[in-house]
N, CA, C and O of each residue as an XYZ file, in Angstrom:
864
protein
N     149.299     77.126    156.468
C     147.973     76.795    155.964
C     147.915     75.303    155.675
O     148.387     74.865    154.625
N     147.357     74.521    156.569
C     147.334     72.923    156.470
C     146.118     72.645    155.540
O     145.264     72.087    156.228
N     145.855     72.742    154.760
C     144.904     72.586    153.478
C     145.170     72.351    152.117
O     145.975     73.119    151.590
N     144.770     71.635    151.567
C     144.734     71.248    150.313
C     144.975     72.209    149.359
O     144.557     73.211    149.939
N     145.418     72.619    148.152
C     144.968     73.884    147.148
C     143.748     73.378    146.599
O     143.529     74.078    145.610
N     142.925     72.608    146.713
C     141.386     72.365    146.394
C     140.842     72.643    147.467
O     140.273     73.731    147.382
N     140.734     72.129    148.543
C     140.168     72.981    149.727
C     140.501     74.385    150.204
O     139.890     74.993    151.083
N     141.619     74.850    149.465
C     141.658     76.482    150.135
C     140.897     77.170    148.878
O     140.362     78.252    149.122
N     140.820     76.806    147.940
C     140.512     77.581    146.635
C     138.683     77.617    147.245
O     138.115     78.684    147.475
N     138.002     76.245    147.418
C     136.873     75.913    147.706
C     136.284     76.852    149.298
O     135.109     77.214    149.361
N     136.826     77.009    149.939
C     136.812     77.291    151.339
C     136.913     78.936    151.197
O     135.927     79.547    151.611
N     138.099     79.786    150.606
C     137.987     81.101    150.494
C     137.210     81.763    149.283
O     137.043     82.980    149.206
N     136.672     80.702    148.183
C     135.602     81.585    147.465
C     134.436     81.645    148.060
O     133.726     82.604    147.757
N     133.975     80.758    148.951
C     132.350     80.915    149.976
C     133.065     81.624    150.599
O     132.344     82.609    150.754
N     134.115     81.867    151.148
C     133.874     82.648    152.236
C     133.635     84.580    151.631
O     133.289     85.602    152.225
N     133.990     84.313    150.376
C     133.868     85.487    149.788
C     132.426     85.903    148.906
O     132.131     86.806    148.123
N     131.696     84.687    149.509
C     130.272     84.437    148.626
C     130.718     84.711    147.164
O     130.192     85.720    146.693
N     131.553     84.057    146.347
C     131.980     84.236    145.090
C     131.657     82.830    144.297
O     131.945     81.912    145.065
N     131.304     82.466    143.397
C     131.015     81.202    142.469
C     131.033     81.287    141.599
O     130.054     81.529    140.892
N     132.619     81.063    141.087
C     133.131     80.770    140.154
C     132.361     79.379    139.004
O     132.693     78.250    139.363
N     131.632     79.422    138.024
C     131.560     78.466    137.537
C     132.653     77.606    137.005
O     133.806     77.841    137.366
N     132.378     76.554    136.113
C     134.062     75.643    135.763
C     134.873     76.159    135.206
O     136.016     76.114    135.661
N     134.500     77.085    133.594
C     135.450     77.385    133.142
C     136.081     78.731    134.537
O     137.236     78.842    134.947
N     135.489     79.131    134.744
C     135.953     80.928    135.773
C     137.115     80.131    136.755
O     138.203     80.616    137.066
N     136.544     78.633    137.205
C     137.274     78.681    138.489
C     138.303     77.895    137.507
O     139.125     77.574    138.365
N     138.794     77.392    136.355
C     139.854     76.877    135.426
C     140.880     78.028    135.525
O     141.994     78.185    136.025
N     139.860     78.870    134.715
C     140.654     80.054    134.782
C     141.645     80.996    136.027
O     142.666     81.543    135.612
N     141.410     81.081    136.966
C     141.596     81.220    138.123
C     142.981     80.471    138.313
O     144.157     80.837    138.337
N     142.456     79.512    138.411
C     144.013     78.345    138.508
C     145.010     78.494    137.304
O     146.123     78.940    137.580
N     144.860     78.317    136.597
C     145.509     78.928    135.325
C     146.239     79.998    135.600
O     147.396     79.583    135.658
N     146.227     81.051    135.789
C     146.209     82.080    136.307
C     147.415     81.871    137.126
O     148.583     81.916    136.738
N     146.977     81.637    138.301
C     148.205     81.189    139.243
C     149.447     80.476    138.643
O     150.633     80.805    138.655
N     149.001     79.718    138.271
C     150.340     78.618    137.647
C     151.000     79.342    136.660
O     152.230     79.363    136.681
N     150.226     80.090    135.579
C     151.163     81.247    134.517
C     151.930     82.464    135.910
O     153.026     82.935    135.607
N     151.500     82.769    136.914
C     151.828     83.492    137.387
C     153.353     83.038    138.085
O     154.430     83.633    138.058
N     152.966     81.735    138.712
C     154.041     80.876    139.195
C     155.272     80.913    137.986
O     156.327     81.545    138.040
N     154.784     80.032    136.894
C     155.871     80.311    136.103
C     156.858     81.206    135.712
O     158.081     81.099    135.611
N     155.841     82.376    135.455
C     156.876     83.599    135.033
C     157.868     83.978    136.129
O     159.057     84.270    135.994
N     157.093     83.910    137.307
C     158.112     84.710    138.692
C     159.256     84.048    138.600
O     160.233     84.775    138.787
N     159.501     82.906    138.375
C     160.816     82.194    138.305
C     161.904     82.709    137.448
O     163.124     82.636    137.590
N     161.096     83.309    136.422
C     162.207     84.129    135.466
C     161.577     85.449    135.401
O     162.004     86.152    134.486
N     160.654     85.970    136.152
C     160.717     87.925    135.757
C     160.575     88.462    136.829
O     160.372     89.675    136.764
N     160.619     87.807    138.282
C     160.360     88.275    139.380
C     159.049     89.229    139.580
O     159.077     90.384    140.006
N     157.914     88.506    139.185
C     156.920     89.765    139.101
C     156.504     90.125    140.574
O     156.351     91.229    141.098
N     156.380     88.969    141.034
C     155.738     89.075    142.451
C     156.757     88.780    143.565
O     157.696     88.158    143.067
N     156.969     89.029    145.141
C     157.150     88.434    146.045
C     157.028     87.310    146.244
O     157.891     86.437    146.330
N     155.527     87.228    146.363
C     155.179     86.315    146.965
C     155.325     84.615    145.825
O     154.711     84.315    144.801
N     156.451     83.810    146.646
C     156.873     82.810    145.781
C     155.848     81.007    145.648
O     155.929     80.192    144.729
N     155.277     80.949    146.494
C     154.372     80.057    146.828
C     153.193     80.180    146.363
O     152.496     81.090    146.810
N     152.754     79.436    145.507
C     151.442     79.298    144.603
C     150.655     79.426    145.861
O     150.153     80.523    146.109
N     150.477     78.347    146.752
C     149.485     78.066    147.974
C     149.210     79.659    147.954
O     148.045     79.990    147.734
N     150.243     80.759    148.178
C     150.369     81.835    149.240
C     149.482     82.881    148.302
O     148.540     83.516    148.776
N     149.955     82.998    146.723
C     149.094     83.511    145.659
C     147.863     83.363    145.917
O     147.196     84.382    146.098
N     147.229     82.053    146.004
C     145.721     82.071    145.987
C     145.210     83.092    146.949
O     144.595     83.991    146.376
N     145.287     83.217    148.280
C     144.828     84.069    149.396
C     145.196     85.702    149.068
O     144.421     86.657    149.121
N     147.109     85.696    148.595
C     147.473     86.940    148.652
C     147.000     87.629    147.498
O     146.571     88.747    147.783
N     146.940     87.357    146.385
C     146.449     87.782    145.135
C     145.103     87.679    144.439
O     144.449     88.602    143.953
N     144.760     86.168    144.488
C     143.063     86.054    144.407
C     141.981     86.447    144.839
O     141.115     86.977    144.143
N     141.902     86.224    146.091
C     141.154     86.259    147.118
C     141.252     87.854    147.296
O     140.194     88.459    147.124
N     142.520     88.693    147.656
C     142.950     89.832    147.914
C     142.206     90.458    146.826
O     141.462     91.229    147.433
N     141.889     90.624    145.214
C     141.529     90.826    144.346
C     139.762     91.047    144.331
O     139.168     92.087    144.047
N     139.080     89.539    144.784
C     137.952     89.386    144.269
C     137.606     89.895    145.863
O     136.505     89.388    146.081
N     137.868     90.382    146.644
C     137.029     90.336    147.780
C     136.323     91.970    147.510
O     135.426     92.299    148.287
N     136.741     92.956    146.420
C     136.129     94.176    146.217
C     135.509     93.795    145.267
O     134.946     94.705    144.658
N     135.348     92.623    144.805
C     134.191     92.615    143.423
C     132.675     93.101    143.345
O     132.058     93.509    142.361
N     132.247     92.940    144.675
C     130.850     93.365    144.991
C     130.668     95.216    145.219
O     129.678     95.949    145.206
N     131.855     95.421    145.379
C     131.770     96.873    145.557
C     131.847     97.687    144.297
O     130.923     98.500    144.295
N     132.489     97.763    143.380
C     132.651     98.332    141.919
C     131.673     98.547    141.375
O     130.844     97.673    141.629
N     131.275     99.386    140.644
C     130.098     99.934    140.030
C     130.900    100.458    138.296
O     132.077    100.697    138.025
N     129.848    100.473    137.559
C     130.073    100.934    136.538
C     130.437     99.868    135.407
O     130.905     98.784    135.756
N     130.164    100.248    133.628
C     130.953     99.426    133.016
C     132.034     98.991    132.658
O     131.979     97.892    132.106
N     133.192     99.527    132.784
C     134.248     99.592    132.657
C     135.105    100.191    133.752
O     134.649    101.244    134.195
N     136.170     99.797    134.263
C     137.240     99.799    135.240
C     138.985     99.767    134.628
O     139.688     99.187    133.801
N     139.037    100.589    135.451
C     140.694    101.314    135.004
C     141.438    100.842    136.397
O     141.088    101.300    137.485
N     142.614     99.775    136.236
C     143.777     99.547    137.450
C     145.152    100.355    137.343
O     146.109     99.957    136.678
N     145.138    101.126    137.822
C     146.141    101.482    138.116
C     147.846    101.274    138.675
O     148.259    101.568    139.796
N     148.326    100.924    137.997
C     149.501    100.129    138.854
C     149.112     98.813    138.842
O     149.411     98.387    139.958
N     148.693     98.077    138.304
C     148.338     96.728    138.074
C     149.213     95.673    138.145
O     148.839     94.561    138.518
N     150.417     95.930    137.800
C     151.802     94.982    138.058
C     151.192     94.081    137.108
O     150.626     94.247    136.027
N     151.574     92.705    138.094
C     151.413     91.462    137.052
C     149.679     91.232    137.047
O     149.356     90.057    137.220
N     148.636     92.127    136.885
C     147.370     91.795    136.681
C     146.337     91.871    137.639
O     145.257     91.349    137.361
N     146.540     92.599    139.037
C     146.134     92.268    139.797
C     145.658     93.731    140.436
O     146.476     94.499    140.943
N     144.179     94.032    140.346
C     142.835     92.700    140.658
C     142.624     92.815    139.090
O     141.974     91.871    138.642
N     142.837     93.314    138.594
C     142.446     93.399    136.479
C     142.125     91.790    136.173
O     141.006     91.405    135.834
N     143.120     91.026    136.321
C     142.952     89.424    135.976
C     141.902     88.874    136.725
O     140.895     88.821    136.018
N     141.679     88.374    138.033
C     140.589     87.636    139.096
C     139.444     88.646    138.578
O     138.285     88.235    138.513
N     139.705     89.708    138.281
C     138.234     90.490    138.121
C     137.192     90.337    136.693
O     136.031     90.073    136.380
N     138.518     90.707    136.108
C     137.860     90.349    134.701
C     137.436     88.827    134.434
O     136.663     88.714    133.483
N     137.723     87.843    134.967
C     137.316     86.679    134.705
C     135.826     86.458    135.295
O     134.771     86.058    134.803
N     136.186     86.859    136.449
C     134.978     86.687    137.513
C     133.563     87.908    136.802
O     132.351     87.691    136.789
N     134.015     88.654    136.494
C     133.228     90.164    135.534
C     133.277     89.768    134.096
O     134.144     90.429    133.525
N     132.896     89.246    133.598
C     132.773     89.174    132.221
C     131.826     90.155    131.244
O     131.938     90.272    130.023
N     131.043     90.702    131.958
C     129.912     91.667    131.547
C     130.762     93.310    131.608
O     130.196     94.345    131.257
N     132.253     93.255    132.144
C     132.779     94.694    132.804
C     133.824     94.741    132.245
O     134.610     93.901    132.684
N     134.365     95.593    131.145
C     135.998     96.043    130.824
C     136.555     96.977    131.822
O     136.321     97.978    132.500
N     137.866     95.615    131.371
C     138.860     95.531    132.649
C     139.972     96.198    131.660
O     140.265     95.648    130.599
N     140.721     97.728    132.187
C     141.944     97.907    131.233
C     143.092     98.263    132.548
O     143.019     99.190    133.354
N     144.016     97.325    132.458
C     145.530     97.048    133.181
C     146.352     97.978    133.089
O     146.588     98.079    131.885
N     146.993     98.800    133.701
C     147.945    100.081    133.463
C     148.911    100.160    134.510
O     148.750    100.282    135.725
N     150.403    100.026    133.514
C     151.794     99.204    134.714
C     152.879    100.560    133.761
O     152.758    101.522    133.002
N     153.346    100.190    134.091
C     155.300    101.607    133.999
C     156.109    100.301    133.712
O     157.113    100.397    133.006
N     155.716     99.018    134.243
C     157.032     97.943    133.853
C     156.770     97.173    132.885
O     155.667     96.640    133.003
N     157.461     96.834    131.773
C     157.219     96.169    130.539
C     157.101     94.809    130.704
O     156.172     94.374    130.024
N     157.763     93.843    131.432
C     157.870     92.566    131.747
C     156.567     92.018    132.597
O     156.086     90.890    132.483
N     156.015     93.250    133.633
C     154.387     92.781    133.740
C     153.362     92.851    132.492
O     152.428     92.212    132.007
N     154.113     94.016    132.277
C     152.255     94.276    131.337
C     152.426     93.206    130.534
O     151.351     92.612    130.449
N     153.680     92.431    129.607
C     153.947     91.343    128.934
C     153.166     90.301    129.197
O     152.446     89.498    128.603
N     153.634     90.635    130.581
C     153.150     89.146    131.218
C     151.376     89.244    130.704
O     150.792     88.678    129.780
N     150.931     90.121    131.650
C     149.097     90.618    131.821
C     148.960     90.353    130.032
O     148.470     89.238    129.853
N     149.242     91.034    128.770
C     149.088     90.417    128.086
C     148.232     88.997    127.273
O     147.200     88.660    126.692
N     149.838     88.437    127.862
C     149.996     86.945    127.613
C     148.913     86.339    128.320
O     148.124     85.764    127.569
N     148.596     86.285    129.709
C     147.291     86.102    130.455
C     146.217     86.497    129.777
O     145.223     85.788    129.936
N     146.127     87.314    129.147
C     144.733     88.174    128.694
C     144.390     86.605    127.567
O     143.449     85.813    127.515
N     145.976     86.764    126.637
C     145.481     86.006    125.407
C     145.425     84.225    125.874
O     144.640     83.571    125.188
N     145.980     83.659    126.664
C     145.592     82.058    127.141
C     144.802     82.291    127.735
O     144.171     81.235    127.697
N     144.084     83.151    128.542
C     142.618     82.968    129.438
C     141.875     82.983    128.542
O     140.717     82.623    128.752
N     142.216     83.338    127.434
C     140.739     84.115    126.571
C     139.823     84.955    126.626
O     138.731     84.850    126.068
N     140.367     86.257    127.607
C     139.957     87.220    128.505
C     139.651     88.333    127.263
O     140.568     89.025    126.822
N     138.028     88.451    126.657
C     137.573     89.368    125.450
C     137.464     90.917    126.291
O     137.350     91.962    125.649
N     137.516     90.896    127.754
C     137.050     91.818    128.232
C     138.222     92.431    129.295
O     138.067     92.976    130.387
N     139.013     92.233    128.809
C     140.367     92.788    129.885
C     140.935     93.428    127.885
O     140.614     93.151    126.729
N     142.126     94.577    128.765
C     143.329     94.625    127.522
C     144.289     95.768    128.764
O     143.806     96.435    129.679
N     145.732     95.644    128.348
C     146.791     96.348    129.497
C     147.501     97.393    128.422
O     147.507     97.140    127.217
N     148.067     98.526    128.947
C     148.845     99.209    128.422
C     150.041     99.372    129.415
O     150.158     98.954    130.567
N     150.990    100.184    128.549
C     152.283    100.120    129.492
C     152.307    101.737    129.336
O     152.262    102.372    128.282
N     152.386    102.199    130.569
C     152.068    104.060    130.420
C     152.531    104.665    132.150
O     152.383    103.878    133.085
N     152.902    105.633    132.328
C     152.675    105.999    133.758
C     151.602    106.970    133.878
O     151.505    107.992    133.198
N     150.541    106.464    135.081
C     149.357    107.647    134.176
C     149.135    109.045    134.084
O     148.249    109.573    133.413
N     150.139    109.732    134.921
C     150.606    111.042    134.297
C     150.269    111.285    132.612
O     149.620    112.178    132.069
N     150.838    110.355    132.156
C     150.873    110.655    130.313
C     150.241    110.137    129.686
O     150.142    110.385    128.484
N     149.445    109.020    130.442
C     148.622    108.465    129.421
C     147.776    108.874    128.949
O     147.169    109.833    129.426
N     147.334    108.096    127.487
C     146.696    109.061    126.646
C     145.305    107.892    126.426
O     145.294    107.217    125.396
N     144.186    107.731    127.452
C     143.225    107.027    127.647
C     142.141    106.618    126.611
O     141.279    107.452    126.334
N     142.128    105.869    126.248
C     141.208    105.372    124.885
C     139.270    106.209    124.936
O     138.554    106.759    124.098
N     139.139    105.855    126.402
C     137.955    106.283    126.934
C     138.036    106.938    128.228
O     139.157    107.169    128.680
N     136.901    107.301    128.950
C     136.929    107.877    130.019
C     136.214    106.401    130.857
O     135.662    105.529    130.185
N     136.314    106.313    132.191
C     135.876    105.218    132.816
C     135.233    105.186    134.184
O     135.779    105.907    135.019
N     134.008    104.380    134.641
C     133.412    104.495    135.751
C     134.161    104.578    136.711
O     134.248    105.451    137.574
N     135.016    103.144    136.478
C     135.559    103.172    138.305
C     137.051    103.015    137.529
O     137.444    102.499    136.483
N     137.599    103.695    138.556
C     139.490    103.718    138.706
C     139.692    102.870    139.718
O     138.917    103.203    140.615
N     140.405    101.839    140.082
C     141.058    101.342    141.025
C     142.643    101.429    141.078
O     143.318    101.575    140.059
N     143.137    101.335    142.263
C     144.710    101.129    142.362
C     144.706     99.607    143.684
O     143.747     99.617    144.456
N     145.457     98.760    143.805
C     145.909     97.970    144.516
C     146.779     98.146    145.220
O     146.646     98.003    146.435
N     147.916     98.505    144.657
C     149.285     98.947    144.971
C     149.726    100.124    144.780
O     150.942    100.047    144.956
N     149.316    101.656    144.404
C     149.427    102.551    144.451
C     150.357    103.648    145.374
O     150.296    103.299    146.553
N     151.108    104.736    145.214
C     152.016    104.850    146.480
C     151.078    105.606    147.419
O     150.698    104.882    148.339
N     150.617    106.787    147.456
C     149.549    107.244    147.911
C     148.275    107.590    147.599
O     148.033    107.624    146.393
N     147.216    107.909    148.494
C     146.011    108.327    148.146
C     146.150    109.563    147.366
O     145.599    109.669    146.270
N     146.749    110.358    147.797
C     146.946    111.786    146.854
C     147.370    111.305    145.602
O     146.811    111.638    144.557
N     148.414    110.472    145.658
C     149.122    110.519    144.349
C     147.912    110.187    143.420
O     147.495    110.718    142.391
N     147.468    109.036    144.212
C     146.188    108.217    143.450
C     145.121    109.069    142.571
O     144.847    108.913    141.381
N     144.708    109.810    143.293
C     143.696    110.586    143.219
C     143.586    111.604    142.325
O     142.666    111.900    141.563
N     144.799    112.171    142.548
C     145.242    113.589    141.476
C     145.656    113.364    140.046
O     145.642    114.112    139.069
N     146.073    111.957    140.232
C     147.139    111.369    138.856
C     146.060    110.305    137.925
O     146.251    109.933    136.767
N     144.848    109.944    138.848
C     143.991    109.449    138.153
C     142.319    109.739    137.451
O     141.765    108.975    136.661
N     141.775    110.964    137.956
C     140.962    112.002    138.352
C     140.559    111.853    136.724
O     139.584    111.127    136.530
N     141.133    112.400    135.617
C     141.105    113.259    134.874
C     140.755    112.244    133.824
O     140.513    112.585    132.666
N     140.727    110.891    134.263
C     140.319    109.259    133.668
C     138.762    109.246    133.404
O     138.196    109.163    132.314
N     138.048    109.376    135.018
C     136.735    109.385    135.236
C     135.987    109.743    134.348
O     136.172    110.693    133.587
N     135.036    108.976    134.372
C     133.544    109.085    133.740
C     133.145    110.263    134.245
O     134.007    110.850    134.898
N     131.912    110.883    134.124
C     130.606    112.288    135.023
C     130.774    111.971    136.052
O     131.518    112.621    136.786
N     129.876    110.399    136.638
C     129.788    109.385    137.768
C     130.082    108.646    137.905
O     129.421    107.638    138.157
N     131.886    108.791    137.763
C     132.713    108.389    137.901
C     132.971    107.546    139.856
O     132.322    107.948    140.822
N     133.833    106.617    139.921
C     134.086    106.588    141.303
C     135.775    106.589    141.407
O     136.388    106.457    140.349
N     136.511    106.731    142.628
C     137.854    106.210    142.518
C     137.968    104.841    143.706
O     137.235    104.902    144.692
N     138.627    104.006    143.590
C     138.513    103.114    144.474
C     140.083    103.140    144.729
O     140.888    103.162    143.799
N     140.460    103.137    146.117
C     141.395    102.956    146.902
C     141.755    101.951    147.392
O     141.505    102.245    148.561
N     142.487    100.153    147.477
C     142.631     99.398    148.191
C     144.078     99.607    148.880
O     145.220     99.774    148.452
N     143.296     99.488    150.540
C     144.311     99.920    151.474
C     144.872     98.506    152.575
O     144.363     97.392    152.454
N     145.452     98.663    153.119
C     145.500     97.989    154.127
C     145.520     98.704    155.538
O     144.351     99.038    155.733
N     146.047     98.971    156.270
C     145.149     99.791    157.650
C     144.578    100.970    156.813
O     144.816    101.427    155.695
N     143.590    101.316    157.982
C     143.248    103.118    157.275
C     144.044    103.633    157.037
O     145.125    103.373    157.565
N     143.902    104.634    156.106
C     145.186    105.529    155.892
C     145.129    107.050    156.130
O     145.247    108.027    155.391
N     144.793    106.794    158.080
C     144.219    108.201    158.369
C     145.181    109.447    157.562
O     144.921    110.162    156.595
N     146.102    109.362    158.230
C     147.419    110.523    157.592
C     147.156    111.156    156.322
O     146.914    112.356    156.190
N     147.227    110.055    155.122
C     147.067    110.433    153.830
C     145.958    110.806    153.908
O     145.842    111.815    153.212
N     144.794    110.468    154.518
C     143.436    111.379    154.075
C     143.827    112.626    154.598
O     143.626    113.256    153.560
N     144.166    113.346    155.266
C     144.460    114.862    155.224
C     145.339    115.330    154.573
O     146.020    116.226    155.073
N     145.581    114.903    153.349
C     146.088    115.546    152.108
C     145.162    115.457    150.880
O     145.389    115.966    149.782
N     143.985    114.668    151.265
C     143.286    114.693    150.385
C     142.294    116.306    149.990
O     141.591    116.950    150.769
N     142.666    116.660    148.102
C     142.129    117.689    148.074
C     140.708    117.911    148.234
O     139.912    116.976    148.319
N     140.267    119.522    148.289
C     138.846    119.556    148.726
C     137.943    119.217    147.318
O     136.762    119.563    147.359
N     138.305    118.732    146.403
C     137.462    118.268    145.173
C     137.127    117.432    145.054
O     136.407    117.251    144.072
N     137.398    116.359    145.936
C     138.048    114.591    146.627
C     137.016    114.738    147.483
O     136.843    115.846    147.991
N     136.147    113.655    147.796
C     135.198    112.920    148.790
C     135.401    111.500    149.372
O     135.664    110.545    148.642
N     135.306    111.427    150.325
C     135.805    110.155    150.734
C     134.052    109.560    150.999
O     133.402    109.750    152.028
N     133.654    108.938    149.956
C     132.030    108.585    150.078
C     131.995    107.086    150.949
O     130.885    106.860    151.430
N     132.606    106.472    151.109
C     132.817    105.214    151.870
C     133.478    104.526    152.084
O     134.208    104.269    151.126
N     133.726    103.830    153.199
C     135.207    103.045    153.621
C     135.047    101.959    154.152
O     134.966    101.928    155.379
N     134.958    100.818    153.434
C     134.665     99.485    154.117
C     135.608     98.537    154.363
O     136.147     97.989    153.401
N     135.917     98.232    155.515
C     136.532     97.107    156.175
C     136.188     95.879    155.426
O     135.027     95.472    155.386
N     137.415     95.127    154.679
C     137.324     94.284    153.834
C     137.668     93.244    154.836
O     138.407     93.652    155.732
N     137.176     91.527    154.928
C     137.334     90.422    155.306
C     138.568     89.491    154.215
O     137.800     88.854    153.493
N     139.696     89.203    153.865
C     140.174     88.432    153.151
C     140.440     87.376    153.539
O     141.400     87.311    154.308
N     139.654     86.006    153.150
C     139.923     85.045    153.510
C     141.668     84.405    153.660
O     142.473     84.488    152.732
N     141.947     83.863    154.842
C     143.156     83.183    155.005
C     144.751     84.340    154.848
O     145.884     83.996    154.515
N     144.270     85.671    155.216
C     145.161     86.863    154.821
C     145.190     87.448    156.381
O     144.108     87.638    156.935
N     146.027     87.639    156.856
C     146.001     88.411    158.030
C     146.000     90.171    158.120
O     146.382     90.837    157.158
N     145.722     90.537    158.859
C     145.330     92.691    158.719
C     144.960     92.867    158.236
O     144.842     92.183    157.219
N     144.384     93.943    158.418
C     143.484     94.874    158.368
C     143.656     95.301    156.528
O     144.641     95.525    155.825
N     142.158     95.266    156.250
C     141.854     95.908    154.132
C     140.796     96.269    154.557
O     139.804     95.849    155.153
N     141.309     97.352    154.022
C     139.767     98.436    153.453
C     139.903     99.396    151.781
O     140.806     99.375    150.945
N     138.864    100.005    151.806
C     138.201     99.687    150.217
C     137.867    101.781    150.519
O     136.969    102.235    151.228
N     138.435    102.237    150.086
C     138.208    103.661    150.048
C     136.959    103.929    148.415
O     137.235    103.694    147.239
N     136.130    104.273    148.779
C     135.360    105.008    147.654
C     135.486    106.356    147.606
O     134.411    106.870    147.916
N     136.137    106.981    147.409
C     136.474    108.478    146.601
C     135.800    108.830    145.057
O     135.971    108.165    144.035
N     134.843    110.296    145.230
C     134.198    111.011    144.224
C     135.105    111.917    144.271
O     135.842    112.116    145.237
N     135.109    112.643    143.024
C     135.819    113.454    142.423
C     134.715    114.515    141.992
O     133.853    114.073    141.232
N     134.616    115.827    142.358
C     133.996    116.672    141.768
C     134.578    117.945    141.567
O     134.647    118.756    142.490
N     135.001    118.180    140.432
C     136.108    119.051    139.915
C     135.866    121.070    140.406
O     136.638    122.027    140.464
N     134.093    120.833    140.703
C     133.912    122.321    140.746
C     133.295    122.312    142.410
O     132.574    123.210    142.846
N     133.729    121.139    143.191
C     133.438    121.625    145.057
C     134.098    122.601    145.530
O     133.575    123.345    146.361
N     135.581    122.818    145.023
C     136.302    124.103    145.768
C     135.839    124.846    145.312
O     136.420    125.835    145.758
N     134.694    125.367    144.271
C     134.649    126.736    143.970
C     133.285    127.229    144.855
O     133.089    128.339    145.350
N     132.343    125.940    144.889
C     131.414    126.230    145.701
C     131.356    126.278    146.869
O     130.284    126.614    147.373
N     132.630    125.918    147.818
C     132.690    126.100    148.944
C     133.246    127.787    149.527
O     133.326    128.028    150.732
């Protein structure tokens, strides 16, 4: 990537029609650089190159922002913050709650929450099998999740009435959709664009309606 980190930051938020005002796009950068830091001592992420963060993590993050519905959003597997952090900054009107199994992320997500000054994010450390959910919530997302089933079955019981589940995939994931149960709807599947990211993302919208197998 022969570009500036001011020109890639500038270049992949239009391309994501996203506009960050000053403090959002501060924040943002911030962000990265706490992220940079920690990996050096907690290994949160792979990916070791700030440059490579902005596209793989930012960008990767905010490019479902337009799709989410509801007031409040549940991440699943969130690791070191991600999309919970780019979202909640960029969403300030939307609680963002972070949910990781590893203590040294959620630490981290935390610590991010409290230097961003993020009033509308907060993380727990839980596997969500057991967790014991403060509220019920519009939209569920996972990023990194192991499967759609797992996703689905293990997060279900979170949802709001009109509720949604959101899936971020990278190719389709024909296979796993035929394990999906018949209570499970696959309401839409959009081919995501990520700026400066190569293959294929898509954005699974899954409804949950607990009493379809009985009516079928």
């Amino acid at each position: 990537m022969d570009m500036s980190h001011e020109n890639l930051w500038q270049a992949g938020l239009e391309a994501l029609d996203c506009h960050p005002d000053e403090k959002q796009l501060k924040q943002l950068k911030q962000y990265i650089e706490m992220l940079d830091r920690w990996n050096k001592t907690y290994n949160l992420t792979s990916v070791r190159d700030p440059k490579d963060m902005i596209p793989l993590h930012i960008f990767d993050s905010l490019v479902v922002a337009n799709h989410i519905k509801g007031e409040n959003c549940l991440d699943v597997g969130s690791g070191a913050g991600l999309p919970t952090i780019p979202l909640a900054i960029m969403q300030p009107d939307r609680l963002f709650m972070s949910l990781d199994t590893n203590g040294k992320k959620t630490r981290f997500v935390q610590q991010a929450i409290i230097e961003l000054g993020l009033k509308n994010a907060s993380v727990s450390q839980a596997r969500i099998e057991k967790w014991v959910a403060p509220q019920k919530f519009d939209a569920v997302i996972s990023r990194a999740f192991a499967s759609v089933f797992d996703f689905v079955t293990a997060s279900s019981t979170h949802l709001s009435e009109k509720g949604m589940l959101y899936a971020m995939k990278g190719q389709f994931p024909k296979g796993e959709m035929q394990y999906l149960p018949k209570q499970y709807q696959l309401v839409n599947n959009t081919m995501l664009d990520v700026p400066f990211v190569d293959g294929e993302r898509h954005l699974l919208e899954i409804s949950y309606s607990p009493n379809s197998d009985e009516k079928s």
